[in-house]
FIGU-724259 format. One record per residue (C-alpha): residue in one letter; x, y, z. Coordinates in pm, 1 decimal. Example, Ala and Ser with C-alpha at 12.3 -4.5 7.8 and 13.67 -1.06 7.14 Angstrom:
{pt "a" {1230.0 -450.0 780.0}}
{pt "s" {1367.0 -106.0 714.0}}
//
This chain:
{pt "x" {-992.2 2911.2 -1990.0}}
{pt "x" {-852.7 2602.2 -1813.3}}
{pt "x" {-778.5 2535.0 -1444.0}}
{pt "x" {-364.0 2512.2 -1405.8}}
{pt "x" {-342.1 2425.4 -1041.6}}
{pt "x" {-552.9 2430.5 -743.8}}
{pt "x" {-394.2 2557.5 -419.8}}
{pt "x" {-391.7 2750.1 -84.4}}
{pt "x" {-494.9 3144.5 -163.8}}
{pt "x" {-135.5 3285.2 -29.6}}
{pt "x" {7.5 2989.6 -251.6}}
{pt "x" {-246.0 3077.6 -543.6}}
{pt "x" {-145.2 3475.0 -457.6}}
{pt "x" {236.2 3395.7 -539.9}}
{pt "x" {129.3 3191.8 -828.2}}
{pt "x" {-79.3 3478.5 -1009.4}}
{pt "x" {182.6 3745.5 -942.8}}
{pt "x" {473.4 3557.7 -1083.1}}
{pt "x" {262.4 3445.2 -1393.0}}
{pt "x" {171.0 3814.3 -1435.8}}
{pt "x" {516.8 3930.5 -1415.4}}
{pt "x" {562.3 3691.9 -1731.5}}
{pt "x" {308.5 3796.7 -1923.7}}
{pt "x" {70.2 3489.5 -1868.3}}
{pt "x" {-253.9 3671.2 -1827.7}}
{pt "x" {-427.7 3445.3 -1446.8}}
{pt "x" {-729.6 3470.0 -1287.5}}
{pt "x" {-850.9 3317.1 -939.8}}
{pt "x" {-1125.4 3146.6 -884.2}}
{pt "x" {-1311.1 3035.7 -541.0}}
{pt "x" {-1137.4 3336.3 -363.8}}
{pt "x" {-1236.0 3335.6 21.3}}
{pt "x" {-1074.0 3635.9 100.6}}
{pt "x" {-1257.4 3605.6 463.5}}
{pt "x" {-1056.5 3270.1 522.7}}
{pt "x" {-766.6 3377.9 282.9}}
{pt "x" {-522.9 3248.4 558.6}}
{pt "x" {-656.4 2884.0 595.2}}
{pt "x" {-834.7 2849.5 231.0}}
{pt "x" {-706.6 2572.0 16.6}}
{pt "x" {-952.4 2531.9 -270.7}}
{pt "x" {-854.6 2853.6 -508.8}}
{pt "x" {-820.0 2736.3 -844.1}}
{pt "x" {-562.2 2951.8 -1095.2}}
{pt "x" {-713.4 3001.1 -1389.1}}
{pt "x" {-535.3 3108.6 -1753.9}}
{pt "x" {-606.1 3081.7 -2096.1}}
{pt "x" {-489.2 2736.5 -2326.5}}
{pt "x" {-284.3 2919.2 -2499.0}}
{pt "x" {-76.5 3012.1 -2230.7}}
{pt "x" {-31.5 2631.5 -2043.1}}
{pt "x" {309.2 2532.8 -2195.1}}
{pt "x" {449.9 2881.2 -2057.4}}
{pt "x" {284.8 2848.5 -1734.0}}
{pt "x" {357.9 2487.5 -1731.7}}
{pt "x" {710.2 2611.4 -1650.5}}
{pt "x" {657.2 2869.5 -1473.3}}
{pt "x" {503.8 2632.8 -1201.0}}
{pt "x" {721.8 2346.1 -1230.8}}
{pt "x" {928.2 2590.0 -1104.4}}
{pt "x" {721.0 2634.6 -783.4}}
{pt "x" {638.0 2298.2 -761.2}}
{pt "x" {965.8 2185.9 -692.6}}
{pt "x" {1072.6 2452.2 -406.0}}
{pt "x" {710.4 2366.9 -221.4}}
{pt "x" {719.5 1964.5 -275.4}}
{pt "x" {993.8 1910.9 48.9}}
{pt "x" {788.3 2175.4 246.8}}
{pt "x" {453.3 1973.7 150.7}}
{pt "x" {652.4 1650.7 243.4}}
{pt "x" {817.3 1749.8 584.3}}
{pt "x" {444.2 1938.3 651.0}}
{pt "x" {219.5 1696.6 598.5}}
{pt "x" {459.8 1373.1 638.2}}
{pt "x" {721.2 1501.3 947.4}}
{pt "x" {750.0 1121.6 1013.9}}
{pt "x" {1077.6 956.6 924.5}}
{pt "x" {1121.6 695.7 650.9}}
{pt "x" {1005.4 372.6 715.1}}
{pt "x" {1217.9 135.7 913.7}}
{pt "x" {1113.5 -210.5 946.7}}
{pt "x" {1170.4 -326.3 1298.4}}
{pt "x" {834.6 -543.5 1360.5}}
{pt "x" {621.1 -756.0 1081.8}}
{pt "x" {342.8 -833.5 1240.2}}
{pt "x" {160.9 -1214.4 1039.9}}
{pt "x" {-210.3 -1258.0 1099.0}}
{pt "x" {-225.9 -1629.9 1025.8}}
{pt "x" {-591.0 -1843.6 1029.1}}
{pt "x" {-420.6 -2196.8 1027.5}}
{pt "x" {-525.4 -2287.0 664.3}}
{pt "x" {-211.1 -2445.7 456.3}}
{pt "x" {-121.5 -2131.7 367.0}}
{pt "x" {-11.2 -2017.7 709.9}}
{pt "x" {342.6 -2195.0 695.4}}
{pt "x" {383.3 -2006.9 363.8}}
{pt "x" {303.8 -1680.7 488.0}}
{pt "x" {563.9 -1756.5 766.6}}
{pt "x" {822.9 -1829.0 546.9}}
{pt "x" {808.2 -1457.2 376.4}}
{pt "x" {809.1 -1277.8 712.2}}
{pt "x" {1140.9 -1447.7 793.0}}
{pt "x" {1293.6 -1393.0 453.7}}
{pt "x" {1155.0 -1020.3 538.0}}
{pt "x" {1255.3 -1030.5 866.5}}
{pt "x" {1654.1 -1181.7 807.7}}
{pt "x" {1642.7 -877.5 550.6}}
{pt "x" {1630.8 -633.8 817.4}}
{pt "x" {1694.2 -811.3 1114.9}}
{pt "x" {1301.1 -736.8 1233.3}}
{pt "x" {1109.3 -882.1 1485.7}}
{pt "x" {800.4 -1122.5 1373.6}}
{pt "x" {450.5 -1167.4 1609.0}}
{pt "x" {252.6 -1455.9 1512.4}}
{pt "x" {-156.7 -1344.6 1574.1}}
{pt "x" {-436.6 -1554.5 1560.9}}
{pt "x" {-810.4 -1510.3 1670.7}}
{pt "x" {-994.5 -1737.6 1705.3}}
{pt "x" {-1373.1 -1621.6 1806.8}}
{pt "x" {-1510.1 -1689.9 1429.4}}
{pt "x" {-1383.9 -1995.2 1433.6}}
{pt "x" {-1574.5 -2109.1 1749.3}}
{pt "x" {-1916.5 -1992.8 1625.4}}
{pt "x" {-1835.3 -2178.0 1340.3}}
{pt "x" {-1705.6 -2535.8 1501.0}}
{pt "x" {-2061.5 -2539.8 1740.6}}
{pt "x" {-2344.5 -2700.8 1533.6}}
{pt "x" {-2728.3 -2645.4 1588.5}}
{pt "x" {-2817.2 -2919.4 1391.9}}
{pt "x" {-3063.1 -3221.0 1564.9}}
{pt "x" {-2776.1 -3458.5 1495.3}}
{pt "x" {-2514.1 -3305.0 1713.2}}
{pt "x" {-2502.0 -3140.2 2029.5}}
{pt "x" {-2276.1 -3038.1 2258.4}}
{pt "x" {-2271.1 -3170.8 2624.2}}
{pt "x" {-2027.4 -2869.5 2741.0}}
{pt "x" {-2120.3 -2491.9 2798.5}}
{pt "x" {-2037.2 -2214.4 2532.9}}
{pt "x" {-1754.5 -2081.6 2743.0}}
{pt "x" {-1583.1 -2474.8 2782.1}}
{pt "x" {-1650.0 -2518.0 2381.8}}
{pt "x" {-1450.1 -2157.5 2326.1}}
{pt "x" {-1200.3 -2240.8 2587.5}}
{pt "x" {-1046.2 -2598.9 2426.7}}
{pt "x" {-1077.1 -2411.1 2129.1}}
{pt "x" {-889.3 -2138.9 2255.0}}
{pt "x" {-649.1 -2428.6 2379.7}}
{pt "x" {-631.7 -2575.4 1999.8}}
{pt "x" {-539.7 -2213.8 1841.6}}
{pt "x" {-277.0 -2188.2 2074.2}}
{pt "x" {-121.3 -2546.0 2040.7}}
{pt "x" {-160.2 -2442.5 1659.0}}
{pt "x" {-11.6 -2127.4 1653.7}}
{pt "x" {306.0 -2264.2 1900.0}}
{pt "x" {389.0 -2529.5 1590.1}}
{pt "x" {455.1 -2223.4 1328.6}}
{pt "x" {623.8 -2040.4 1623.2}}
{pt "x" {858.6 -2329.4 1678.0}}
{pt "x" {900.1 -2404.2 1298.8}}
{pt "x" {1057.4 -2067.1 1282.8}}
{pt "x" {1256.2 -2084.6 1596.9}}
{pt "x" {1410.0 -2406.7 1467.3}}
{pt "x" {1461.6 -2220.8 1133.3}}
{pt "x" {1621.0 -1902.9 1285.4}}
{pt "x" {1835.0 -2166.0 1495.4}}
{pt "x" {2006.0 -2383.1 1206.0}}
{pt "x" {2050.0 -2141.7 999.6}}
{pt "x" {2223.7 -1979.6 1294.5}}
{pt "x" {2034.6 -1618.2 1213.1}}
{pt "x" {2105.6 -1406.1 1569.6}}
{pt "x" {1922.9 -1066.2 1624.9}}
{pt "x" {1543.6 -1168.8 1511.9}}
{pt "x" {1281.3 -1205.7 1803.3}}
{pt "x" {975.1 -1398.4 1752.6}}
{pt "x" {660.3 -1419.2 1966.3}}
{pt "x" {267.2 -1536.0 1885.3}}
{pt "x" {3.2 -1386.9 2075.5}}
{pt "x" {-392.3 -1500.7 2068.4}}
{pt "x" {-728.6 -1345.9 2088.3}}
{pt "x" {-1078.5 -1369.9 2098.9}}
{pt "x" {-1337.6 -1183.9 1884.3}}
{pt "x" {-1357.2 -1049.2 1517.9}}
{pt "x" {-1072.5 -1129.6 1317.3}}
{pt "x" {-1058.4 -756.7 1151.7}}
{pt "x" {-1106.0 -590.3 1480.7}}
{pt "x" {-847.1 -826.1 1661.9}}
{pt "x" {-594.2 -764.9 1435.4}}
{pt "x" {-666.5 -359.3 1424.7}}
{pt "x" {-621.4 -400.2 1813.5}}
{pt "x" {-269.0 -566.0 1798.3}}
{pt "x" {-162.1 -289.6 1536.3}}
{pt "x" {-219.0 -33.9 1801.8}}
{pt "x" {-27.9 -261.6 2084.9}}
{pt "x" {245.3 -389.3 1887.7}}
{pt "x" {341.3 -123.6 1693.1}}
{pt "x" {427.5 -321.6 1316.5}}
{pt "x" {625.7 -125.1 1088.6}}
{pt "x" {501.0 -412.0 813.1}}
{pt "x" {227.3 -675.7 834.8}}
{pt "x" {215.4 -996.0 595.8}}
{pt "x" {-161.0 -1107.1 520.4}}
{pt "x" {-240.8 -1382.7 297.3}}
{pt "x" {-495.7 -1222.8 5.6}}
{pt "x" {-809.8 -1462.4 31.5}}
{pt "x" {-759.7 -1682.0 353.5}}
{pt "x" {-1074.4 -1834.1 392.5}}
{pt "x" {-1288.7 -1720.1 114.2}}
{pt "x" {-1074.9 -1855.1 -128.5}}
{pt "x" {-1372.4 -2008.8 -307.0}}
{pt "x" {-1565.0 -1635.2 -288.3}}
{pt "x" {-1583.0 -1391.9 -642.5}}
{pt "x" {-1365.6 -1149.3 -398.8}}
{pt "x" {-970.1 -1120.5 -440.2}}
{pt "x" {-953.3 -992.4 -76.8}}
{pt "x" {-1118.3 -1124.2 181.9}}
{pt "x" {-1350.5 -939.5 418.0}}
{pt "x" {-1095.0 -944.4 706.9}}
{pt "x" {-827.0 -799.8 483.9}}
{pt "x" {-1008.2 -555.6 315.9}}
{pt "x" {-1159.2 -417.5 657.6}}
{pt "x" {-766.0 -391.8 794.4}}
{pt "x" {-681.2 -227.6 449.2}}
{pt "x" {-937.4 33.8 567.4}}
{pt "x" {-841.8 95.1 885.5}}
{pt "x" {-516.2 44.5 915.1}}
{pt "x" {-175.5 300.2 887.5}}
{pt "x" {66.2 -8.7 859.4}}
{pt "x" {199.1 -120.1 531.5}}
{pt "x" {73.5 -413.0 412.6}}
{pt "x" {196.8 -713.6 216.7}}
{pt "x" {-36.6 -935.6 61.5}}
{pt "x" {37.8 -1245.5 -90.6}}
{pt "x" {-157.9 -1461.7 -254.9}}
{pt "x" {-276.9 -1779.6 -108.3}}
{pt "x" {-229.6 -1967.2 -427.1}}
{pt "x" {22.0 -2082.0 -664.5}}
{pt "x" {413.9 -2151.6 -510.5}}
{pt "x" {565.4 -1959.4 -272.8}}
{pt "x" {698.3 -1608.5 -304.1}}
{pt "x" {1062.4 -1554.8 -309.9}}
{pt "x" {1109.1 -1190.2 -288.1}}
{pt "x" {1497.7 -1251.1 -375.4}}
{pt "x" {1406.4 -1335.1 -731.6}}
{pt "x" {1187.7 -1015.5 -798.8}}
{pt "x" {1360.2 -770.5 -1026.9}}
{pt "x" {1113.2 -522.2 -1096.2}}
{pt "x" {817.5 -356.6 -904.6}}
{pt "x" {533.6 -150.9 -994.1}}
{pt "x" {415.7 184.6 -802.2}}
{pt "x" {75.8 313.3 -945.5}}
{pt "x" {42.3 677.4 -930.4}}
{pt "x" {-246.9 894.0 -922.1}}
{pt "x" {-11.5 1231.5 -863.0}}
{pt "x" {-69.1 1223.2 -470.8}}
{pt "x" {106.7 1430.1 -268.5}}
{pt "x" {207.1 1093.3 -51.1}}
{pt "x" {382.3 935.8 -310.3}}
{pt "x" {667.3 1153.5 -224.3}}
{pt "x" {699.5 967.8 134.4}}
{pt "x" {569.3 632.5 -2.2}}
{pt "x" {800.8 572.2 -324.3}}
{pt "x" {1103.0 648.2 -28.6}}
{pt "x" {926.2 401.5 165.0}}
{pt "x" {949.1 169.3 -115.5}}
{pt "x" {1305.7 202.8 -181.3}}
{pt "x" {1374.0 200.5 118.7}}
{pt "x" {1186.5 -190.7 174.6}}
{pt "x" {1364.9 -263.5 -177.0}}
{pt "x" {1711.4 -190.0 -136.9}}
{pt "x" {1836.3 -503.8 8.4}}
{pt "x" {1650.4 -712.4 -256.2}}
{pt "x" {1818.5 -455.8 -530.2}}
{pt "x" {1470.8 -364.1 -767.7}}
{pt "x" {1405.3 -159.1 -988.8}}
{pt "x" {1101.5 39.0 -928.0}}
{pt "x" {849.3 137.6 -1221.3}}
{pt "x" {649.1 500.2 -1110.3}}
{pt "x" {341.9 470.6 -1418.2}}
{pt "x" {71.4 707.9 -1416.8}}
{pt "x" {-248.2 513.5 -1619.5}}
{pt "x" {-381.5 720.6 -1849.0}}
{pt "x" {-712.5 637.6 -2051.4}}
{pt "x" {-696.7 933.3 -2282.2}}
{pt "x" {-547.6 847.8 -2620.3}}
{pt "x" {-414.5 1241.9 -2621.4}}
{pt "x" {-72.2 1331.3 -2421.1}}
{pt "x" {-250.9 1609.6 -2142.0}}
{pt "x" {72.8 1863.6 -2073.1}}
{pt "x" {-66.5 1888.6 -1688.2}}
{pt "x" {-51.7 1550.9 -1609.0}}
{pt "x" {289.5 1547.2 -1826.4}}
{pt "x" {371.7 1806.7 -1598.8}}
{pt "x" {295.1 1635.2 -1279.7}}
{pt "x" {498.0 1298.4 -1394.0}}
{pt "x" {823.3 1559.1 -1464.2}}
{pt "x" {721.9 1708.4 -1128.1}}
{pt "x" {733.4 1346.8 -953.8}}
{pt "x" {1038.7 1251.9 -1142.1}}
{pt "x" {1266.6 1556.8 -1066.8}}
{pt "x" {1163.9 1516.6 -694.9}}
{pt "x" {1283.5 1139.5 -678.3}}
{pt "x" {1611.7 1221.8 -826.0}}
{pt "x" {1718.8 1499.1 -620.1}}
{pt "x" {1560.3 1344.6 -301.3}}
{pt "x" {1695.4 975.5 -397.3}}
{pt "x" {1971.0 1032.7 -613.0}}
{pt "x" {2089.7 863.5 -940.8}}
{pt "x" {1837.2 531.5 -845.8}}
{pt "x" {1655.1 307.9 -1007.5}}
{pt "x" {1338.6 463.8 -1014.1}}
{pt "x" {1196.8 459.1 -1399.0}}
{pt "x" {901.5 740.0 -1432.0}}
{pt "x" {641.5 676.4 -1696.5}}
{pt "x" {261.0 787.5 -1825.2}}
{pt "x" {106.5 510.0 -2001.9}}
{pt "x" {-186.7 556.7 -2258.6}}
{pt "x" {-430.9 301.6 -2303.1}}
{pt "x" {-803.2 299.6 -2355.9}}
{pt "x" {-876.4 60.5 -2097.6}}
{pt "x" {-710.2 107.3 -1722.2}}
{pt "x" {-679.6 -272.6 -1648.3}}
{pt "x" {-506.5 -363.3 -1973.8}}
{pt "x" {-282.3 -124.7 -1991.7}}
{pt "x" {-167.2 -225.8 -1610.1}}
{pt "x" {-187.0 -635.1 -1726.4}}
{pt "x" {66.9 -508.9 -2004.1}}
{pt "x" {283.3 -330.2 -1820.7}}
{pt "x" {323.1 -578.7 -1596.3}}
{pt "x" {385.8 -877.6 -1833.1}}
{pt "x" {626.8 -683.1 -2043.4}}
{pt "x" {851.4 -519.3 -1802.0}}
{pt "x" {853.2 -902.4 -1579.5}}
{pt "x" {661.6 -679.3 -1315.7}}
{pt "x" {702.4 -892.7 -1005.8}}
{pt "x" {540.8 -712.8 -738.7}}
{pt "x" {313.3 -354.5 -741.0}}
{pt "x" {268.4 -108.8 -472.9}}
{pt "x" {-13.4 137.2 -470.9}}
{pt "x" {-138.0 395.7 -250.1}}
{pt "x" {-460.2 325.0 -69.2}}
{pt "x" {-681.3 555.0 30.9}}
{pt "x" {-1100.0 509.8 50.1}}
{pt "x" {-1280.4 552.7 -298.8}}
{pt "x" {-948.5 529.8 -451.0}}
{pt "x" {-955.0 484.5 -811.5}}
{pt "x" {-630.1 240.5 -800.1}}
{pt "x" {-801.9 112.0 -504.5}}
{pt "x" {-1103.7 14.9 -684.1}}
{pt "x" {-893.7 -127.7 -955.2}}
{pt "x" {-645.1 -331.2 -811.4}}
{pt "x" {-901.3 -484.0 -553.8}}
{pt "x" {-1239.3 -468.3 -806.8}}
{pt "x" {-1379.9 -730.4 -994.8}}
{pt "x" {-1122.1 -627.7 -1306.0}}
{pt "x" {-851.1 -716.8 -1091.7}}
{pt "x" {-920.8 -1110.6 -1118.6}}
{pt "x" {-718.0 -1213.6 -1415.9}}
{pt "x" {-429.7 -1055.9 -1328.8}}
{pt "x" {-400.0 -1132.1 -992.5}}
{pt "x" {-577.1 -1469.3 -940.0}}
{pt "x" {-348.1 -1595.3 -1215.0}}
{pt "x" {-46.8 -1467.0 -1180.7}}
{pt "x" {-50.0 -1418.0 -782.6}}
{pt "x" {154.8 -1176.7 -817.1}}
{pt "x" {174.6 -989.1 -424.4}}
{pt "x" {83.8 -602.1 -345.9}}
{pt "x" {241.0 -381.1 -78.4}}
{pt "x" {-10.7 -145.4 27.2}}
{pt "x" {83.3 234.7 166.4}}
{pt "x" {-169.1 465.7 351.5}}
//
């Protein structure tokens, strides 16, 4: 016996009684017929024999349930990029991060908030050392630094003014805004007042000389957050988004990949990409359910996006990271999307240890759904 699908009980009910009425012999399993209403765990069972039958039987089902799943669970519009918000920290990567939020932001004709905080920094800049003391109080020290981030942060705000000006771009509103206290919690906080349909974080800041491909302030926002995110990385030469012809979505089968892939095309159009969907697969033997699922994804893309440019692919190799590092060198793979979620196994992949060669070297950037 194998498990075909795992759903609600009325769903699992409907299931069972149209395999039956095809001969597929089913059986339930994790009934709660006292919570039969609100239960979402029963698994439909059948025998091997039977899967390429049932297989489409339910791909049937599948497809009349996926826009009900998609309008229940994700009634929100598509995305529509109207704000970027750009975290900067000053380092020389700053300007560059600027640079892609207006190329971004002339795109769609979005608004673009410059934030800095600068708390961290002012622990850091007093010294306890015998040599050197300050003659000022805490709250003078963290005031002219205060003063400094905000000089700072008014020279990128004015380099893109002056930008926006010659090249005589009308529609996009800039604005910087400042705060004091953890960088990860600050930024959190200006998510929740500003609203960002997009942010644009550089992928080490910092702790560019750390073993970590994020740093801690990104990876905390990654956690938190419900804003896409852009990261680029702060090495190698600036990204031009213009010259990316391909881009990578990583699927585990989620049910949000319905609402993120039209996310995706949505942020691609004007930049005309072609978007790879690839399911990683370490087993060297073709499984018909996750075969299924792919066909399942693919059919849904096509009638909800039409004839687009949307490839749909399972990849086999014996080892997760190489097959991905393949994939992406082959098909000239400039830029991969993934859905993040905690304890996510593409999480843990694309932002683990195993993750350094590809991305440290080729900086390649990563747009992160939620």
């Amino acid at each position: 016996m194998i498990t075909l699908a795992t759903y609600s009980y009325s769903r699992a009910q409907l299931l069972k009684t149209r395999l039956e009425s095809e001969g597929v012999e089913c059986y339930l399993k994790n009934l709660n017929l006292i919570q039969s209403a609100i239960g979402g765990g029963v698994k439909v069972r059948i025998k091997e024999e039977d899967l390429n039958r049932a297989l489409k039987i339910i791909e049937e089902l599948d497809l009349s349930y996926a826009q009900e799943d998609l309008d229940k669970n994700f009634p929100q519009r598509n995305l529509d990029v109207n704000r970027i918000l750009v975290p900067v920290d000053f380092s020389d990567f700053s300007p560059k991060l600027c640079d892609s939020a207006v190329g971004i932001a002339k795109k769609f004709n979005a608004d673009i908030l410059l934030f800095h905080t600068y708390f961290a920094s002012a622990i850091e800049s007093v010294p306890f050392s015998d040599s050197y003391t300050y003659n000022s109080t805490v709250v003078e020290v963290l005031s002219e630094v205060e003063k400094n981030a905000k000089a700072r942060i008014k020279e990128l705000y004015y380099d893109i003014r002056n930008r926006l000006e010659l090249e005589k771009i009308e529609g996009i509103e800039v604005d910087y805004a400042l705060s004091g206290g953890t960088a990860s919690s600050e930024i959190l906080n200006q998510c929740e007042k500003y609203q960002p349909d997009l942010m644009i974080m550089g992928s080490r800041g910092e702790t560019a000389g750390t073993t970590n491909l994020l740093g801690s302030v990104v990876s905390n926002v990654l956690e938190e957050t419900s804003v896409p995110v852009l990261i680029l990385s702060d090495q190698g030469e600036q990204v031009d988004l213009d010259k990316i012809d391909n881009i990578m979505y990583a699927t585990d089968f989620d049910k949000a990949d319905f609402r993120a892939i039209a996310n995706l095309k949505y942020i691609t159009k004007p930049y005309d990409m072609k978007i790879h969907c690839v399911h990683f697969e370490e087993k060297e033997i073709e499984d018909p359910i996750e075969e299924h699922r792919m066909q399942i994804l693919r059919k849904y893309l096509k009638r909800a996006l039409g004839e687009s440019e949307v490839s749909c692919r399972i990849i086999h190799e014996d080892d997760k990271m190489e097959g991905i590092e393949k994939y992406t060198h082959d098909h000239d793979i400039g830029m991969i999307a993934i859905l993040a979620r905690k304890h996510n196994l593409l999480q843990r992949l694309f932002f683990g240890q195993m993750s350094r060669k590809l991305f440290i070297k080729t900086h390649i950037p990563i747009l992160v759904f939620h």
